[in-house]
Structure formats: structure tokens, C-alpha cells
N, C-alpha and C positions, 0 to 999 in steps of 0.2 A: 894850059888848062887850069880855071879857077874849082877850088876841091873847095867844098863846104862839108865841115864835121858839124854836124846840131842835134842837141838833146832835146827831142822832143816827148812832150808829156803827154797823153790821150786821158782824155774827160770821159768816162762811161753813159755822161748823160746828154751828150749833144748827140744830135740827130740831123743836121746840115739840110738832108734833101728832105725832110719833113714826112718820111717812114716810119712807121711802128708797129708794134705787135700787138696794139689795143681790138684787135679782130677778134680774139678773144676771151675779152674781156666778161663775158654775162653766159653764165651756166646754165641751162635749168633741166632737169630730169627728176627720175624718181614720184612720189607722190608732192606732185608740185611745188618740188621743192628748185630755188632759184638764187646763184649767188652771184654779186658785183662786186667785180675785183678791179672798177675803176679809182677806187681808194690807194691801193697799191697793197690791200691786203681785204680777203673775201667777207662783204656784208651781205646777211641774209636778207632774200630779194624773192620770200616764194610769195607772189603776185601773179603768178603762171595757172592758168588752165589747164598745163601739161602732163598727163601720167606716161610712165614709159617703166618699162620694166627692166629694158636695158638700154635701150640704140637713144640716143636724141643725138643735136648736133644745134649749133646758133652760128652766128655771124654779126660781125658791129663794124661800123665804119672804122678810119685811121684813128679818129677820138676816141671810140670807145664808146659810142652812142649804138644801140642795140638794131639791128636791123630788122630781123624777123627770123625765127627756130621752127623745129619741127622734131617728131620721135619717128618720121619716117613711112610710118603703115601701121592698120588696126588691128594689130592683135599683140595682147590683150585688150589693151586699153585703146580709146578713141585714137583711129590715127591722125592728124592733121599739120596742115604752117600757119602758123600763127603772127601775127603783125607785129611790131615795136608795142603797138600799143596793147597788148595780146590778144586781140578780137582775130577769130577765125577769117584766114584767106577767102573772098571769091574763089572758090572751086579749091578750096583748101582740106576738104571733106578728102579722105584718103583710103577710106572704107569701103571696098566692091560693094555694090549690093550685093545679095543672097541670089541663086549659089553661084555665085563668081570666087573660084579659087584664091585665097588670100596668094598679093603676089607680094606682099612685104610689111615684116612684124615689129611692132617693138621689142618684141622679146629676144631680139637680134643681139650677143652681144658686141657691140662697135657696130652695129648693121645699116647705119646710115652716115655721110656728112654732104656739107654745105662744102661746093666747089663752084667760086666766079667763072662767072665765061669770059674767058681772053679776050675774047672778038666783041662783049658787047655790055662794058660796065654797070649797069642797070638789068643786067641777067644773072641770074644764080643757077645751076645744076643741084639736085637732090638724089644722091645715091641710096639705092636702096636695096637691102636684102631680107629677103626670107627667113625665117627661124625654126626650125626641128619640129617644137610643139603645135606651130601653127596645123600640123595634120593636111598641109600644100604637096606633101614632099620636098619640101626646097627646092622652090621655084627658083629660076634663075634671075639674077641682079636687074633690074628696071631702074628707071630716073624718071624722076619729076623735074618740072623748069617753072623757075620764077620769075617773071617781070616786072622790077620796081618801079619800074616806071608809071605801070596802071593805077588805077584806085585813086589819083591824086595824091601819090606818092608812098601809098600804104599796101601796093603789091598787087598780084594776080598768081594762082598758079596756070599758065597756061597749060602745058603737057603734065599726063599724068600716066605712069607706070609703062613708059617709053622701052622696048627690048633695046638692048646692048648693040650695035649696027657692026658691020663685018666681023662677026664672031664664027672664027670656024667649028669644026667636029670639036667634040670633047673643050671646048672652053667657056659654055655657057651656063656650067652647075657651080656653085659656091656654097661656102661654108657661110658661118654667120659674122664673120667679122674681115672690116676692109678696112683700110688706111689713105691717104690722102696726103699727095706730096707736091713739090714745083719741079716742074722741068728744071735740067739745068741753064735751059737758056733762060729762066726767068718770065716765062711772060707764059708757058702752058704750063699742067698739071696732068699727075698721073694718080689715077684708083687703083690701088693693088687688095687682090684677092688671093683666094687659095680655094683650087679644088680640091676637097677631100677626096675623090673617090680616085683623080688620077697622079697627087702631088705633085702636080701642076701649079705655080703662080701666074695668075694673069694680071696687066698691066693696061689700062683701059687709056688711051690718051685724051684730053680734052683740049681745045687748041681753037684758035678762032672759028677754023670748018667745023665743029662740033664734036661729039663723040666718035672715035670712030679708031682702028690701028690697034686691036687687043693683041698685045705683046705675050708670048707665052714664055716660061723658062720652068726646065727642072729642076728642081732643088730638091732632092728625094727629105721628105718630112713625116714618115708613114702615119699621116693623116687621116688614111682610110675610117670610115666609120666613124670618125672624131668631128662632127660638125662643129660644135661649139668652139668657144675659146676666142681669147681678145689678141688680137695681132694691133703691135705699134713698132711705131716707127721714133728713131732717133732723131733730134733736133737738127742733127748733123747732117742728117738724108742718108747715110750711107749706109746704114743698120736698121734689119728688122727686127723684132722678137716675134715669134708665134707661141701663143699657149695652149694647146690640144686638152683633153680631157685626161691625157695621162704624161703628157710629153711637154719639154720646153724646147725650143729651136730659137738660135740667132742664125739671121744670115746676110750677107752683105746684097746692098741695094745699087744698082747704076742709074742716076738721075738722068741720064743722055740716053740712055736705051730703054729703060723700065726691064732691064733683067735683073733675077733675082740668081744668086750663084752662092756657094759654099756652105752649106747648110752645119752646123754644127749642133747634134742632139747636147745638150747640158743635163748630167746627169742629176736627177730629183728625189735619189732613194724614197722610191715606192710612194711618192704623194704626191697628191692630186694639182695642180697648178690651177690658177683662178685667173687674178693678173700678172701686168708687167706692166714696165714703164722704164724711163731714159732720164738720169741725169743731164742738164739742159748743157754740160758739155758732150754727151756722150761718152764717158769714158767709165760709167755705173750705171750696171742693170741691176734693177729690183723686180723681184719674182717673189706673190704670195702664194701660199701653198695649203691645203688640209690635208689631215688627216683619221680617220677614223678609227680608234681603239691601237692608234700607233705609237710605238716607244718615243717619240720624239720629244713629247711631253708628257708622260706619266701615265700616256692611255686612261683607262679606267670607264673605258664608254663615253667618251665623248668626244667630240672632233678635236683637233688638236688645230690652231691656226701659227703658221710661220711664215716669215721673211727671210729672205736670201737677198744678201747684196754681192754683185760678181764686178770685180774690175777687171776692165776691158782695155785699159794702158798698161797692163805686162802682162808677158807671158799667156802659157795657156788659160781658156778661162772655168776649166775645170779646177786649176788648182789657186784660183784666184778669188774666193766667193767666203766670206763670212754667214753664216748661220745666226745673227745678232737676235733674232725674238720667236720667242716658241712661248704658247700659252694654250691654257686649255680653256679657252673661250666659248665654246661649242657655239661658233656659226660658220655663216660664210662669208668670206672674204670678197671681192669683187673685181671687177675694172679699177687700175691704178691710169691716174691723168697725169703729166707735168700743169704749174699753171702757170699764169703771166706772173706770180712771185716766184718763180721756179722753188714751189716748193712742189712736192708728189703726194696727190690726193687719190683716197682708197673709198672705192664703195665696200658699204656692209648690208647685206643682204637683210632688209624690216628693220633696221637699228636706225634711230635717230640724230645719228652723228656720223663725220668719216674719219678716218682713218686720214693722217698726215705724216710724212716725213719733211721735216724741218729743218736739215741739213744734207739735203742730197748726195754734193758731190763729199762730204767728208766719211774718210773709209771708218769703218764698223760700225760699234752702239752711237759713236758720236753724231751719226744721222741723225739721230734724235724724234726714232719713229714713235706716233704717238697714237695708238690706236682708237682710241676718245679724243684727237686733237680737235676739232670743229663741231657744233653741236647745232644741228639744222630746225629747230624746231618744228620738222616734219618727219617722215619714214623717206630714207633711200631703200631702192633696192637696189640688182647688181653692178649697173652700169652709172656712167659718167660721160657728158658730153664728147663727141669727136669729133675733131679739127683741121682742117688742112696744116698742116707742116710748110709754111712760105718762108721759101730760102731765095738768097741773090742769086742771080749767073753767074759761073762758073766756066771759066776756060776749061779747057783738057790737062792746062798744067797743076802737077800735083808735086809738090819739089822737096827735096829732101835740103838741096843747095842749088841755084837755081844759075844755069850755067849757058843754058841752052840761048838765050837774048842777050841785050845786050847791058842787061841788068842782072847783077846777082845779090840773091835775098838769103842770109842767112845768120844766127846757125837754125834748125828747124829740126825737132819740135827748138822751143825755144823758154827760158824761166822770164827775166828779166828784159833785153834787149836783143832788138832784131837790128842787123844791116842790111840797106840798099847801098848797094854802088852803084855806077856804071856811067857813061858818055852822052847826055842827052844833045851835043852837039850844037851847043850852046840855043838850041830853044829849052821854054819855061815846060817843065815837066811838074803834074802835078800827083801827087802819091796820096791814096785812101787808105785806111786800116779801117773796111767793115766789122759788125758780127756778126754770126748767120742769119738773121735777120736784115739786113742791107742797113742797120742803125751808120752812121759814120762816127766813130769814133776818134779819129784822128783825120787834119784833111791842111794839106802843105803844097806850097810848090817852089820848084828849085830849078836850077839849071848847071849842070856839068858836075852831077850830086857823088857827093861818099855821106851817109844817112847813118846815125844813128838813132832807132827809135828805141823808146823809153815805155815798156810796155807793161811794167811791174805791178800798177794798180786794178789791169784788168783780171775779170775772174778767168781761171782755168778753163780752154775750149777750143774750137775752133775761130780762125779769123781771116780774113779776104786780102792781100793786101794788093789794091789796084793801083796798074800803072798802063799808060796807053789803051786804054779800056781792056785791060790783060787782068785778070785775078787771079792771085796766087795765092795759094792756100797755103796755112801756116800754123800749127797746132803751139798752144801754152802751155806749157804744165808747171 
């Protein structure tokens, strides 16, 4: 048998099968305010018709050319979807008449996003939910549907404020914030929700037959009564955060089933949680927080605003969390985003800038949160666009030392270099090093291979490494 040892070096910026993450590229929320971050860093872009108090949501081609956004439903402000070119959808109007119960707010926070349909490229799904103040009761979750097709390429909403389809007892009340992920097979998507009233998550499939398969799981969250709050999901797909009006919850996520399992309260002495959000390894959660007339920062009557950073690569993550910024600012704090710069962006509630962390995955002050970093030359309010989360397929295998074929990948997690062995029997075996994103970063082929790769210039995170259409999962640190 011929053994090939080779140092192979991975480029961060090829992309082979011509994948990217420029889907989310173009912001807009707040009082029309709108930013492009196909520069490779966020220019203001408020051009937008849109007000939203909290929920919006966009979508853009693999370029990074703008599709058409929406904040979901009317209330407060006009609801509607809006074209590339920002002219109001045919049947884009999102507004019951009067008295038609509002069945979806902007005042949602995270309460809407844009999810493709599997089955039919030129269709889009619009999630959408209810919000507290609308005076609805918190009606339960509806969808709009888009057809790019129409218009001579500039859209239709066909359907509008669609119920949920095989929803049993108890799974069709929601709080106001949903998230948006990939199947693991890669080609469907899941909406997850959270009932307050039974701590219930529900799990809405989308998949070429349409809507339909709401997955339930308990994850006890005592959510009751807590409508509000911004729930995201990690880059990684495997972690959620929920932010309740008193409470903060991580809990692990299954992209093959849409269950949500192990709920872990994180304890927040006595303040109020606003956002969260996910360094683009997942391995740092950030949580902001207020307080009113609280020690944290001198009290003295006025809100007190903080940042909590928790590492989630050791140990417990109660004992894992820095305290890095306490100020007495007196406002509020908002929806925190990852963006296409993986840096983490923060709504301020009426403020004319947001809030940025600059160095995400670096543990403590070194983040380099800047609470004045961006300056929108318009007013945000609470919320910040919501995104699907588009991750690759994913096998079942999850390896620690990969023993089980007829390949072994290791060591895992791994700093520097990873090995493949194994026998391909003398045919040409070809080996990927995805990112979560399906980018290709490394792409080789060999036959009768002993592999070493050379994986030192990537950043810190997860990574795929395919072999016989097998992906195997492989963390850097």
C-alpha cells in the first residue's frame, strides 16, 4: 500500500462550490434605518420605507444583491414586504382591516423571518408572530408566502396570515420571538418557538410539502407569563439562548429532530435580560441586561446597562462568564445580531447608533464592546433583523476520534493539525474541510491516504470534514 503524508494548507477565502453567506447581507429595521454590509463592513443604507419597532427580517441572493424584506405585521407601524427596489409588494399591505384582530406585530421581538422554500426557489415563507401590546391576546403564529417569480421579477405576496397546519392541543400559542434554522439534511428548515404559558418549544418543519410536522419538546424554562424576549440560535445550530423578562436559558438544539432538550437557567442576579447572541464559533454567549436603582453600577435612579460574556468551551457556564461592562446609561438595551463581519450588533431603544462588539470570540474587556460603535443617522428602536441560520448536512457522526469507518480523523477538538487515515482501496478518495456555512475551505484528493492537514490559519469553531459524502464534525480551538 502507497501512504501519502501531505501538508496541506486551507485558504479561508475560497469557496469551490460557489456558497456564501451574502443572504444576509442588507439590514433594515427601526425608523428606516438600513445597513450594507456587502463592503465587508456595515454602510448606511436607510433608503427603506420600513418602521418596525422590533421584528423585520430581509433576504439577498448568494451575491449579496437584496431580494425583498418585511417587519412582518401592523402594529405599530405600517405592516408590509417590500421589493429590492423598496416599492410595496402587490398584496404586500399586511394590515387587517378594522375590526380584524391584529394577527402579527412588529412590535414582536425577533417575531418574524424570511425562510426559502425547499421545494420551489422563487418562493419565500414569512413567519410571523403576535406581540403583547398589540391588545390580540397573542394570537397564534401565521405565515405569509412570497412568489419571486410574479411582478416581472419584483414579487407577489400570494398567502397571507396562513394558521400553522397540523398543530395539535396546546402547541399553537407563542411568545414573541422565533428563530430560524437548517435541517440537518440541508435542504429543509425549522422555526422554533416557545410557548410561555406551557414551556413547551415548538419546532415547525418546512420542507418541499410545505408547512406542516410541529415538533414539540419540554425544556422546562418557566416562561409562564413572560411573553417577551429575544430567543437565538447559535451559528453552530446546536444552542439556543432564550431571554425571558426575568430569566436567561441556554439550551441544546437537535437539527435532525427539531427537539429542544437540557435547559440550563443562567443565573442573572436580580436584572432584567434584553438581548443575546452567539459568537460566530459558538463557544461565547453575550447577554445584556438592566437594571433599575441596582448596585451594579452605583444605582442612584437610573437604569443601570450590562454585558455578560459566558464561555461555553469549559466547564460550567455559570462559573464561566465575565461581567466586562456596567454603565449607568439609563436606557434600554436591545436585540443583539451576529453579522456577515461576525462582529455582534446591539439595538438601543430611540438612540441613534448601536451598540457593537468588535471582538467577539476574544474572552473579556478584549471584546472590545463599544456601546456608541455605529452611528445610523436615524433612531433604532429595540429589535434588529432575523435571519435563518443556513448550515451544511450533517451525518449522525459527531467523533471525538473517528473509529467507527474506515477512516480515522483525529485529534478532536483539535489547535493546529488534524489527521485522516485510512484505506481507500486504491480508488481516488476526495476529502472537504467545510465551515458551517458549506464555504470549502480545503478540497484534496488522494488514494490509499495517511493525511495530514494544516489547519492553523483558520479562526476558532466548528468544521465539516467530508469524505464519501460523510461529514464529520470537528471543533478548533
Amino acid at each position: 500500500m502507497m501512504k501519502w503524508i501531505l501538508i496541506l494548507v486551507a485558504t479561508t477565502f475560497l469557496s469551490l462550490d460557489g456558497k456564501s453567506q451574502n443572504e444576509n447581507n442588507h439590514w433594515f429595521f427601526g425608523l428606516n434605518a438600513g445597513l450594507d454590509f456587502n463592503s465587508g463592513s456595515p454602510q448606511i443604507n436607510n433608503v427603506s420605507p420600513l418602521r418596525a419597532a422590533e421584528s423585520s427580517s430581509s433576504i439577498s441572493d448568494s451575491l449579496g444583491n437584496l431580494i425583498f424584506y418585511t417587519n412582518g405585521g401592523g402594529y405599530p407601524h405600517f405592516g408590509g414586504v417590500w421589493d429590492r427596489n423598496h416599492n410595496l409588494m402587490p398584496n404586500g399591505d399586511l394590515n387587517p382591516p378594522p375590526p380584524t384582530t391584529w394577527l402579527s406585530c412588529n412590535s414582536a421581538q425577533m417575531g418574524t423571518v424570511i425562510v426559502p422554500d425547499p421545494g420551489n426557489e422563487n418562493e419565500y415563507y414569512i413567519f410571523a408572530a403576535d406581540c403583547y401590546e398589540s391588545g390580540g391576546g397573542l394570537q397564534p403564529m401565521t405565515f405569509h408566502k412570497v412568489d419571486m417569480s410574479l411582478n416581472s421579477g419584483f414579487g407577489d405576496v400570494t398567502l397571507i396570515h396562513q394558521p400553522i397546519p397540523n398543530v395539535g392541543p396546546g402547541m399553537s400559542w407563542n411568545g414573541e420571538a422565533m428563530v430560524a434554522v437548517s435541517h440537518s439534511n440541508g435542504e429543509d428548515y425549522w422555526v422554533v418557538y416557545n410557548n410561555p404559558w406551557t414551556d413547551a418549544y415548538h419546532s415547525i418543519l418546512v420542507s418541499d410539502t410545505g408547512v406542516a410536522n410541529n415538533v414539540s419538546s419540554i425544556a422546562y424554562t418557566n416562561s409562564s407569563t413572560f411573553y417577551t424576549g429575544q430567543m437565538n440560535i447559535s451559528p453552530t445550530g446546536d444552542k439556543l439562548c432564550y431571554c425571558t423578562e426575568s430569566e436567561v436559558y441556554l439550551v441544546d438544539f437537535d437539527r435532525s429532530t427539531g427537539l429542544v432538550s437540557n435547559a440550563e437557567l443562567i443565573d442573572i442576579n436580580n436584572a432584567r435580560p434584553t438581548g443575546c447572541a452567539f459568537s460566530r464559533s459558538g463557544e461565547k454567549l453575550y447577554v445584556n441586561f438592566e437594571q433599575l436603582n441596582g448596585p451594579a453600577c452605583g444605582g442612584g435612579g437610573v437604569i443601570s446597562n450590562l454585558m455578560y460574556q459566558y464561555d461555553l468551551s469549559s466547564g460550567s457556564i455559570q462559573d464561566n462568564y465575565i461581567d466586562f461592562f456596567c454603565a449607568n446609561l439609563n436606557e434600554t438595551f436591545g436585540t443583539m445580531q451576529i453579522g456577515p463581519d461576525d462582529k455582534i450588533y446591539m439595538a438601543r431603544k430611540t438612540m441613534d447608533s448601536l451598540g457593537i462588539i468588535n471582538n467577539p470570540e476574544t474572552l473579556g474587556v478584549g471584546c472590545d464592546f463599544n456601546p456608541n460603535g455605529l452611528f445610523l443617522d436615524t433612531m433604532c428602536y429595540l429589535g434588529l433583523p432575523n435571519f435563518v441560520v443556513k448550515l451544511p448536512a450533517i451525518s449522525t457522526v459527531d467523533l471525538e476520534s473517528v473509529t467507527q469507518s474506515k477512516y480515522q480523523i483525529f485529534p478532536n477538538p483539535f489547535t493546529e493539525e488534524i489527521k485522516v487515515s485510512g484505506n481507500g482501496n486504491g480508488e481516488l478518495v476526495t476529502i472537504e474541510v467545510r465551515d458551517i456555512y458549506g464555504n470549502i475551505v480545503l478540497r484534496n484528493s488522494f488514494s490509499d491516504i495517511e493525511v495530514e492537514l494544516s489547519l492553523g490559519n483558520l479562526a476558532n469553531g466548528v468544521y465539516y470534514i467530508y469524505i464519501d459524502d460523510i461529514a464529520y464534525k470537528v471543533l478548533k480551538q
